[in-house]
KOLTORTOR-487083 format. One record per atom (N, C-alpha, C): residue in one letter; atom name; x, y, z. Coordinates in steps of 0.05 Angstrom, whole numbers. Atoms other than C-alpha are relative to their C-alpha. Last residue first. Example, Ala and Ser with C-alpha at 12.3 -4.5 7.8 and 13.67 -1.06 7.14 Angstrom:
(rec 's', 'N', (-16, -24, -1))
(rec 's', 'CA', (273, -21, 143))
(rec 's', 'C', (-15, 22, 14))
(rec 'a', 'N', (18, -24, 0))
(rec 'a', 'CA', (246, -90, 156))
(rec 'a', 'C', (18, 24, 0))
% end
This chain:
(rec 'x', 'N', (-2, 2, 36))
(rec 'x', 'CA', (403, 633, -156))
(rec 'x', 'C', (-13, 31, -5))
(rec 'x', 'N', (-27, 15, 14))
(rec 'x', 'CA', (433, 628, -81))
(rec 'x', 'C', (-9, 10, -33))
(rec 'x', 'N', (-23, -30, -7))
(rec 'x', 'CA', (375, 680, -50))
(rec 'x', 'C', (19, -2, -12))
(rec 'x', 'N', (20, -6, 23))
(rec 'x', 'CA', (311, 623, -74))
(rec 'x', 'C', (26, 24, 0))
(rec 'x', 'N', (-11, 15, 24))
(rec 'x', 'CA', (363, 570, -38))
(rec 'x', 'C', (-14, 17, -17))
(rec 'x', 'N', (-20, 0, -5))
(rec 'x', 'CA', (364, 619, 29))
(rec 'x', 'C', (14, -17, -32))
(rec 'x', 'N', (-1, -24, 11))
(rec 'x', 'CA', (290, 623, 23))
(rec 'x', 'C', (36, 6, -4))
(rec 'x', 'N', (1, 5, 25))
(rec 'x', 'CA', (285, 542, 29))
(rec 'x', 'C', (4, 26, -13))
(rec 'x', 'N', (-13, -17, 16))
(rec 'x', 'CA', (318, 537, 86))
(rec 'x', 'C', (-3, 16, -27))
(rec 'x', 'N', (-11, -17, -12))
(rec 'x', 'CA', (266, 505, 127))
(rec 'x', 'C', (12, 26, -5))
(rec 'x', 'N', (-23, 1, -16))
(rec 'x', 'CA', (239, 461, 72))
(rec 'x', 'C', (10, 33, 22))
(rec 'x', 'N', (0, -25, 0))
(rec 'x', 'CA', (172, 445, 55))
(rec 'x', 'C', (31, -2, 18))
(rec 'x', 'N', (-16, -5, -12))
(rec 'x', 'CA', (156, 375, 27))
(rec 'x', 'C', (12, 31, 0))
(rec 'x', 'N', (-9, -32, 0))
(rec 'x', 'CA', (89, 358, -12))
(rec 'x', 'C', (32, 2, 36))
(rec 'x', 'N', (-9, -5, -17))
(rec 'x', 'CA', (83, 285, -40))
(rec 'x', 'C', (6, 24, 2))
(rec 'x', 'N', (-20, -15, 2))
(rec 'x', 'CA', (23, 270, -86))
(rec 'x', 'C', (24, 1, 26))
(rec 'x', 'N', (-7, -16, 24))
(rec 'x', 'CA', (-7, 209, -102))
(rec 'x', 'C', (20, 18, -4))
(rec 'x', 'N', (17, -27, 6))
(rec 'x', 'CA', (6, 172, -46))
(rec 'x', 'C', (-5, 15, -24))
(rec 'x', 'N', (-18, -13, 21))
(rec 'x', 'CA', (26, 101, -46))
(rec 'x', 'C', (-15, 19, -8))
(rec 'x', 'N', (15, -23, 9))
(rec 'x', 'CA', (-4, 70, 19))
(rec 'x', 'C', (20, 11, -23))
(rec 'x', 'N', (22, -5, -3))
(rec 'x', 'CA', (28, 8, 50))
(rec 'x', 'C', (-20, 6, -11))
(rec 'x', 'N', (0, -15, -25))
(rec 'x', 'CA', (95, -8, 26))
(rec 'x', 'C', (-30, 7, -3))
(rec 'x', 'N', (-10, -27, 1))
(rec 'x', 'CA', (93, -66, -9))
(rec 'x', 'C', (-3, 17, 18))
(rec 'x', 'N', (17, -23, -17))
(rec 'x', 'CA', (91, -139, 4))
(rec 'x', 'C', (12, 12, -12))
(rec 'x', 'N', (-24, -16, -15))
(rec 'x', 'CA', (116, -186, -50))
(rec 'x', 'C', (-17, 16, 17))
(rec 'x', 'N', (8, -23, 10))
(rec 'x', 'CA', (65, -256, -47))
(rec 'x', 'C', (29, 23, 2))
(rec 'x', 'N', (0, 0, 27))
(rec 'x', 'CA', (82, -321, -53))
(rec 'x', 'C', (-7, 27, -14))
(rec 'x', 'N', (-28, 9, 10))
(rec 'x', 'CA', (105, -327, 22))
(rec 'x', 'C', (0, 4, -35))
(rec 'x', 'N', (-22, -26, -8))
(rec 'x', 'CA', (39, -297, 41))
(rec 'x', 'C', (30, -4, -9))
(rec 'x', 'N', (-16, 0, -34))
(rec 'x', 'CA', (-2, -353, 12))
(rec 'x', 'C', (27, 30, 3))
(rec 'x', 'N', (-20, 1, 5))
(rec 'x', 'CA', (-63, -327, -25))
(rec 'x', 'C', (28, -9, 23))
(rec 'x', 'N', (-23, -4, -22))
(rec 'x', 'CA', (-136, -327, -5))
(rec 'x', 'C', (29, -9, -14))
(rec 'x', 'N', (-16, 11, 12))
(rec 'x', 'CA', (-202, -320, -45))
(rec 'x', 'C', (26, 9, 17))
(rec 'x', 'N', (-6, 24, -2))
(rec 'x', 'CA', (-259, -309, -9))
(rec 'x', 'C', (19, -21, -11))
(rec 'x', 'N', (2, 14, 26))
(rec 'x', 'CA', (-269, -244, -38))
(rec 'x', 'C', (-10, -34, 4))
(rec 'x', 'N', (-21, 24, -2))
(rec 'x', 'CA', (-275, -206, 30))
(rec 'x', 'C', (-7, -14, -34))
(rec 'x', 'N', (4, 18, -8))
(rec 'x', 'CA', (-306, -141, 23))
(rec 'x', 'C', (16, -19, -9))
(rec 'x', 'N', (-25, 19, 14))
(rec 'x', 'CA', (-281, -70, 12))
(rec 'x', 'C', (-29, -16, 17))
(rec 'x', 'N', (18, 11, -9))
(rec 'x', 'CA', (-318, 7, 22))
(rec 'x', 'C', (14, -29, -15))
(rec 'x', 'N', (37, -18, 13))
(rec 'x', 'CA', (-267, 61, 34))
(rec 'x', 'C', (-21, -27, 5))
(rec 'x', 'N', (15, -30, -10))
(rec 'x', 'CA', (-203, 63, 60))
(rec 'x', 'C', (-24, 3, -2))
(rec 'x', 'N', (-8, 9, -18))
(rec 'x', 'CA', (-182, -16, 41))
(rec 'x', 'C', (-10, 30, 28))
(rec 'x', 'N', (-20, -11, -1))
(rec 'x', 'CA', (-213, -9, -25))
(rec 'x', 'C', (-1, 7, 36))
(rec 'x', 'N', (4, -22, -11))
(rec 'x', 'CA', (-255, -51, -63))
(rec 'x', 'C', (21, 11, 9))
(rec 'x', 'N', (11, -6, 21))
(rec 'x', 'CA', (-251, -128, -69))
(rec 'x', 'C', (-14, 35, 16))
(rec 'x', 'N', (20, -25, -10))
(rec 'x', 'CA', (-212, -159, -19))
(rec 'x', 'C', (-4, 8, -24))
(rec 'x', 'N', (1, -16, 29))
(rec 'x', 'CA', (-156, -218, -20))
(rec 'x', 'C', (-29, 11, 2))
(rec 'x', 'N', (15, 3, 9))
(rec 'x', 'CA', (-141, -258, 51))
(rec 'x', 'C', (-12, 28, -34))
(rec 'x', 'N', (12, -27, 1))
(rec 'x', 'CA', (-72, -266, 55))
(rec 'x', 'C', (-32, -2, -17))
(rec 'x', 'N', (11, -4, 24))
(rec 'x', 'CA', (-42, -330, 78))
(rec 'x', 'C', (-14, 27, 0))
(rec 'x', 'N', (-21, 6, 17))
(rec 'x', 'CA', (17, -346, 136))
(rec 'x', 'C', (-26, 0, -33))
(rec 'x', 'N', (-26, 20, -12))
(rec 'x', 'CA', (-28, -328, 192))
(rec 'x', 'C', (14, -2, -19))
(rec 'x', 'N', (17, 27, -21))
(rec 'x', 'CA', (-93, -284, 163))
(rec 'x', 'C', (23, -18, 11))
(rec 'x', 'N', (-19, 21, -9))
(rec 'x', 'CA', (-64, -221, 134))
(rec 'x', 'C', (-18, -18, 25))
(rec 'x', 'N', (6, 5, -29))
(rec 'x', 'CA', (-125, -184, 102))
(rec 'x', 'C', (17, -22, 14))
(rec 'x', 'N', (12, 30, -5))
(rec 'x', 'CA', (-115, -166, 21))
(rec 'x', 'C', (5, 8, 35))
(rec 'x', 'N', (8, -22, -27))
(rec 'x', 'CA', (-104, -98, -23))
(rec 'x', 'C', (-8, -34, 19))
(rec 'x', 'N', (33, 5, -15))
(rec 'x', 'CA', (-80, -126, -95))
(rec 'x', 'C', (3, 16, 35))
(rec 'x', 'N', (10, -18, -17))
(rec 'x', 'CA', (-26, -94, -139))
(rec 'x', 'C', (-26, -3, 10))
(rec 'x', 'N', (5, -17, -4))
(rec 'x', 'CA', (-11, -153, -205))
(rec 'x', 'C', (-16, 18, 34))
(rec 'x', 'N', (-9, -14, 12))
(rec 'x', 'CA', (42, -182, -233))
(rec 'x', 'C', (-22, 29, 4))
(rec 'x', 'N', (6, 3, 34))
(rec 'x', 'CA', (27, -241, -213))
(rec 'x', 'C', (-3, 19, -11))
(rec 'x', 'N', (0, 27, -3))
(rec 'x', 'CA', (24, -222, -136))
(rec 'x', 'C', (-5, -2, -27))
(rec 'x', 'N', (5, -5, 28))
(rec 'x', 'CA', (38, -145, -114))
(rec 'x', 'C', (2, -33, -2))
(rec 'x', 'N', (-23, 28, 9))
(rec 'x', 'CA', (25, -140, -40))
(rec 'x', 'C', (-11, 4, -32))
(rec 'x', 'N', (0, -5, 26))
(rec 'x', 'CA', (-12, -83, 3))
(rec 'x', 'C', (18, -23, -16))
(rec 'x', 'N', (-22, 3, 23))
(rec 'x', 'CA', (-29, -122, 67))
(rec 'x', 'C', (-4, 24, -29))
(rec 'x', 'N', (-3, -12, 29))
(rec 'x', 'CA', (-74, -104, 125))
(rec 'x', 'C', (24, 4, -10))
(rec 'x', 'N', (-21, -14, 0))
(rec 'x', 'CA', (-73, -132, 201))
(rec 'x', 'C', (-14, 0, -30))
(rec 'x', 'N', (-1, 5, 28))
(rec 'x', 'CA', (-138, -142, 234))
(rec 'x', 'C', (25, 14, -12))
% end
């Protein structure tokens, strides 16, 4: 089973790539989803990137060396 994120009419659905259509889901792709039965064609859709996290945390190496600069 492959899994789409795709934005389609303007709006951020969660759907189930079936061959050249995406099947469209109700719920959430982590948690508890079922099929709608409503299907879109993949060409009409934009994919996005997967997962859009809330937060992002990045730690850097140097980072005491930029708290030493100021």
């Amino acid at each position: 089973m492959r899994w789409a994120r795709f934005e389609y009419q303007g709006a951020v659905s969660q759907g189930i790539v079936n061959g050249d259509n995406l099947e469209l889901i109700s719920g959430d792709m982590f948690g508890d989803w079922e099929r709608t039965g409503a299907t879109i064609s993949l060409a009409d859709a934009e994919l996005l990137i997967p997962y859009e996290p809330a937060t992002f945390y990045a730690a850097g190496l140097n980072y005491l060396d930029h708290v030493l600069e100021f």
